[in-house]
N, C-alpha and C positions, 0 to 999 in steps of 0.2 A: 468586248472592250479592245482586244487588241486589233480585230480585225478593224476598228474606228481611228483607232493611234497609224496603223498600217496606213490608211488611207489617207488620211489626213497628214503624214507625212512623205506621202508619194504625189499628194498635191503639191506639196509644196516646193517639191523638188523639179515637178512637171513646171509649174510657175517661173522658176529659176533659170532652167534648161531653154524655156521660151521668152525669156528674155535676154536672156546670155543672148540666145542669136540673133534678136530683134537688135542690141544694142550694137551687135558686129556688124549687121546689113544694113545700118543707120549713118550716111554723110555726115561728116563735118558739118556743123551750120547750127543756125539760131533752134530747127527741131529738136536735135540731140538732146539739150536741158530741161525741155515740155515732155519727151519721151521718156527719160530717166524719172522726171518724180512720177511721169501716169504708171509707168514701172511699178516702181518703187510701193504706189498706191494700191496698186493691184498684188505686191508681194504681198501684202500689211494685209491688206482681206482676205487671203489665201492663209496667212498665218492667225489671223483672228476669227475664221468660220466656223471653228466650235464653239466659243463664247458667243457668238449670235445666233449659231443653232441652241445653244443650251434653252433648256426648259426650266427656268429658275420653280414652278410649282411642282415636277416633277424631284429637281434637285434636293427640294426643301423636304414635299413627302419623303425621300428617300434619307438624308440626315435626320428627320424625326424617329425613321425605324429604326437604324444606328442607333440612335440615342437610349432609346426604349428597350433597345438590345444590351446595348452595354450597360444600362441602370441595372436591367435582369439579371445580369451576369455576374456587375457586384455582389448584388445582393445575394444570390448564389453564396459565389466565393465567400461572402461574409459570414453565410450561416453556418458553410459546412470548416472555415475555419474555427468559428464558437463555438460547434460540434467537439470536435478536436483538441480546443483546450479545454471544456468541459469535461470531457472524455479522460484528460489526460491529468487533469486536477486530483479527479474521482480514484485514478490508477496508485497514480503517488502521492494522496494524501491516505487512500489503507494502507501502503505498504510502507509510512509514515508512523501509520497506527501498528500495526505488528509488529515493527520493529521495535516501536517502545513499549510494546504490549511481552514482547520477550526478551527486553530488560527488567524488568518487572517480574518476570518468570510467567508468563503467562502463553499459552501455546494459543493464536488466537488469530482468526482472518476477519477482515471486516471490510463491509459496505459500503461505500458512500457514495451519498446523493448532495448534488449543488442547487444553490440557486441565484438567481442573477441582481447579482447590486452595483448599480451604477454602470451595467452595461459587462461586467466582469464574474466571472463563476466563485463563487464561495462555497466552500463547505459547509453545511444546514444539519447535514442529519448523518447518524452512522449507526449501521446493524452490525454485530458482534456475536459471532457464534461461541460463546461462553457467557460464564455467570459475572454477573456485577462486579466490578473491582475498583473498588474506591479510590485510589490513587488514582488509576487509567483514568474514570469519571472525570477526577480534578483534575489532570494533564490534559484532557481533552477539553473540557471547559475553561481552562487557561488557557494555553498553548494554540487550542486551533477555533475558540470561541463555538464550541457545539457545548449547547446548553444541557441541561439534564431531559428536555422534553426531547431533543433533538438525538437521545444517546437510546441506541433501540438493544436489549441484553439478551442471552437466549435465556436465561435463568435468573434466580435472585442473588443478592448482593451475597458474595463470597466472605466467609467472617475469617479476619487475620486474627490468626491465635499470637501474642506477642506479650 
């Protein structure tokens, strides 16, 4: 590419330079104004020879693999960004759960898996390494809409002596 920029504007300059002296070893007279526009004509072709060299089928293949490329690419970017907040939903919505899980008094990590509504990650489901805690159940099923199918326990429902 550059070696075509290179040439094509050392043409142009060669053009320039030969008629600079053309117009200096050119008489006064009715020639002069016939010479300057064939001049002039012949700069304008010199400056327009890559647009009549262009290959408008070859231009076009080459914009359609650009195009195909950078569709690619979004789509790309797009997935491994939805990676990422999915990813990052799933991180801080357990550590969302443990921390109400140990106001509660409950020493407890947990799991969670998303899934996608409207194009956006939600939280679906949570695994919980201790036994059932009915409160945790109802704050989870309030608070972050995971249902009871959705709420996975290592053991059974913990009974509050009270």
């Amino acid at each position: 590419m550059w070696d075509t920029l290179r040439s094509w504007l050392m043409g142009i300059i060669a053009a320039g330079v030969v008629l600079s002296v053309l117009y200096a070893l050119l008489p006064k007279g009715r020639w002069r104004p016939a010479a300057r526009a064939a001049g002039g004509v012949a700069l304008l072709l010199v400056i327009l020879r890559p647009v009549v060299d262009l290959d408008m089928g070859t231009f076009a293949l080459s914009y359609d693999d650009y195009e195909r490329q950078i569709e690619a690419l979004t789509e790309e970017y797009r997935q491994t960004a939805s990676q990422e907040l999915t990813a990052l939903i799933e991180e801080k919505t357990a550590a969302y759960i443990a921390s109400k899980g140990a106001e509660l008094g409950l020493d407890c990590t947990a799991q969670v898996e998303t899934e996608v509504r409207d194009g956006v990650p939600y939280p679906s489901s949570v695994t919980l390494d201790v036994s059932r805690d009915p409160a945790l159940a109802a704050w989870m099923a309030t608070e972050l809409d995971i249902g009871e199918s959705g709420q996975h326990w290592a053991g059974p429902e913990v009974e509050v002596n009270g």
